[in-house]
C-alpha positions as CSV (number, residue, x, y, z in Angstrom):
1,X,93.1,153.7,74.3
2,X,96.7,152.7,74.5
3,X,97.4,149.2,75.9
4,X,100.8,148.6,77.9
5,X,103.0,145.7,76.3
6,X,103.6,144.8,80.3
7,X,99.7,144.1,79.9
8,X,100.4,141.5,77.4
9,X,103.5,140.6,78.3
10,X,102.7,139.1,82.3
11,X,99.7,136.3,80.8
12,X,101.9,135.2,77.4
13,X,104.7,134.6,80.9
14,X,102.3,132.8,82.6
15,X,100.4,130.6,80.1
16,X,104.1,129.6,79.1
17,X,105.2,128.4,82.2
18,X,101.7,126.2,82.7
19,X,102.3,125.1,79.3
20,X,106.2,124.1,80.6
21,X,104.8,122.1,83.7
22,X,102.1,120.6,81.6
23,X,104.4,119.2,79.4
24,X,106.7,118.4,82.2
25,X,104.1,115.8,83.7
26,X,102.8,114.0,80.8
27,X,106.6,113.3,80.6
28,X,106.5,111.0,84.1
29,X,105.7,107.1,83.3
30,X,103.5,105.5,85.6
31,X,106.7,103.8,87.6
32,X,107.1,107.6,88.4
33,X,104.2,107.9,89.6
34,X,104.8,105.2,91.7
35,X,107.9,105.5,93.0
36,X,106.7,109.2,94.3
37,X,103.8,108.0,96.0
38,X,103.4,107.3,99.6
39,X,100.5,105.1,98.9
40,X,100.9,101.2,99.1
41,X,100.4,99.8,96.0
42,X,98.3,96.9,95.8
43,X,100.2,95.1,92.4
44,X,101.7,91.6,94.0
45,X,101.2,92.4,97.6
46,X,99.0,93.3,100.5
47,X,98.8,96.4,102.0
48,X,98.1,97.6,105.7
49,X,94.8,99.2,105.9
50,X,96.2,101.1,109.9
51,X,93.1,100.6,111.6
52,X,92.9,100.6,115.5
53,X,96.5,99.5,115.6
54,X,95.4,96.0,114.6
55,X,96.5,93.4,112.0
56,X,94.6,94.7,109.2
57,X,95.2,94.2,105.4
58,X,93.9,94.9,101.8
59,X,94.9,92.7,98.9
60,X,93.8,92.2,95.6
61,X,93.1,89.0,93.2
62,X,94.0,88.1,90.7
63,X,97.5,89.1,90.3
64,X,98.7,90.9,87.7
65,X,95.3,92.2,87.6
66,X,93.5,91.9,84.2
67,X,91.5,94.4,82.3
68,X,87.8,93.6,81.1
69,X,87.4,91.0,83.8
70,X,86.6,90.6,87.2
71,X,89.1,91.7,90.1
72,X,88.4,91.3,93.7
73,X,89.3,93.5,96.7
74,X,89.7,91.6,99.9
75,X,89.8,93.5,103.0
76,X,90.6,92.2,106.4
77,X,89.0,94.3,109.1
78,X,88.7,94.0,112.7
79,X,85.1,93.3,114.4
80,X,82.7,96.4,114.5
81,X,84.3,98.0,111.1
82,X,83.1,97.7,107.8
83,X,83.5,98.5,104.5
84,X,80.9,100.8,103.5
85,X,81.8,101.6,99.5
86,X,84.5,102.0,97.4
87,X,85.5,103.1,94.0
88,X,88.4,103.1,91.6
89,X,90.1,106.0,89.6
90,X,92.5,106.2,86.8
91,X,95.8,108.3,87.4
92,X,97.3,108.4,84.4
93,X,94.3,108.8,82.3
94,X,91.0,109.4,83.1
95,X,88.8,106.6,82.9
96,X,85.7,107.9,85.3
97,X,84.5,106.6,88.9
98,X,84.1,102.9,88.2
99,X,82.2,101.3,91.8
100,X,83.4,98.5,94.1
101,X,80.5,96.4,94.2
102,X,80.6,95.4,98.1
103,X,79.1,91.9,99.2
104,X,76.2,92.5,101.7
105,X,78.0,90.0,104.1
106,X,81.5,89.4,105.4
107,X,82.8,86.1,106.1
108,X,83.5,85.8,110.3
109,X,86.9,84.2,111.0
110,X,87.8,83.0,114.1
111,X,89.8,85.6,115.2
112,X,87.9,88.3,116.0
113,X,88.1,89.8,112.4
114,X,86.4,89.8,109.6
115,X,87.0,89.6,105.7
116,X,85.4,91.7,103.1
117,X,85.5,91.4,99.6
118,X,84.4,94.0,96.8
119,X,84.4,93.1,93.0
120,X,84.9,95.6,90.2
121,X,86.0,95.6,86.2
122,X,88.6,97.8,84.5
123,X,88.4,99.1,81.0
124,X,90.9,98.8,79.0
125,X,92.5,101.7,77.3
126,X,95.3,102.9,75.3
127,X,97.9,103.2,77.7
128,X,100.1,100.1,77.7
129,X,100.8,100.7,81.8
130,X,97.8,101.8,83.8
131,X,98.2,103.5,86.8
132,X,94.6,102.9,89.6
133,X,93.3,104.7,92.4
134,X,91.3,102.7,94.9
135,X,89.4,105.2,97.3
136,X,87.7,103.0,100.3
137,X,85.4,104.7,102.3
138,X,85.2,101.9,105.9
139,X,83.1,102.6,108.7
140,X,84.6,102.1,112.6
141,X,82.5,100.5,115.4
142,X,82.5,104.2,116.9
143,X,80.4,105.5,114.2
144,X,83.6,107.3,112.9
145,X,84.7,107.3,109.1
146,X,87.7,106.4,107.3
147,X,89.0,107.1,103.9
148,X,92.1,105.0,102.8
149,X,93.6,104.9,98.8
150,X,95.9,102.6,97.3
151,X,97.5,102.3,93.8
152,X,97.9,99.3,91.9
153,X,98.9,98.9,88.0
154,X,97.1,97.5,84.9
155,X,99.4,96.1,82.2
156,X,97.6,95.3,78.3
């Protein structure tokens, strides 16, 4: 049985070309990947959460935010919502699901909102720059749910 070279020749194409884009991306630094984004990201600022069209914000402490200890989401909602769970994902490399650890209670302010805070640890890892995904998943008084993701940045 006689095989084409067109056969052969269409997949070695292909596999190039993936192999061309491949190496294309690993190329972008994690300011790239920032810069392209039209996620907030969370490094030295808060970030609106749009909720309801109210005041709403997400922040994170401390700033810059350390590897291999604790870091703290804060999240202030409006009455009636709440932050069911959360989790963090590397974008640059990956470094698994790591959880948000959500406390049971939020603390009621005086203004009709309330503020949430989740804590979590990073790994540290061989990048010098890392690049985080925060995936929130927040529950509205209507029963209704609402994803929301934010980057921040990791320096060692």
């Amino acid at each position: 049985m006689r095989v084409e070279k067109s056969f052969l020749y269409w997949p070695a194409v292909g596999a190039l070309m993936v192999l061309a884009w491949w190496l294309w991306d690993a190329r972008q630094t994690t300011e790239d990947r920032l810069t392209e984004s039209t996620l907030c990201n969370l490094s030295g600022q808060a970030c609106e959460l749009d909720l309801a069209e109210e005041e709403t914000a997400i922040w994170l402490t401390p700033q810059p935010v350390p590897v291999e200890e604790e870091i703290q989401f804060h999240l202030r909602l409006p009455s009636g919502f709440r932050l069911a769970k959360g989790h963090i994902v590397g974008e640059n490399m990956y470094m698994g699901r790591i959880p948000l650890l959500v406390q049971s209670q939020p603390q009621k302010r005086e203004d009709n909102f309330s503020e949430w805070t989740a804590i979590s640890f990073l790994g540290s890892c061989s990048e010098p720059q890392m690049l985080w995904r925060v995936q929130l998943e927040l529950h509205a008084p209507s029963g209704q749910i609402l994803e929301r993701d934010f980057l921040f940045t990791t320096t060692r």
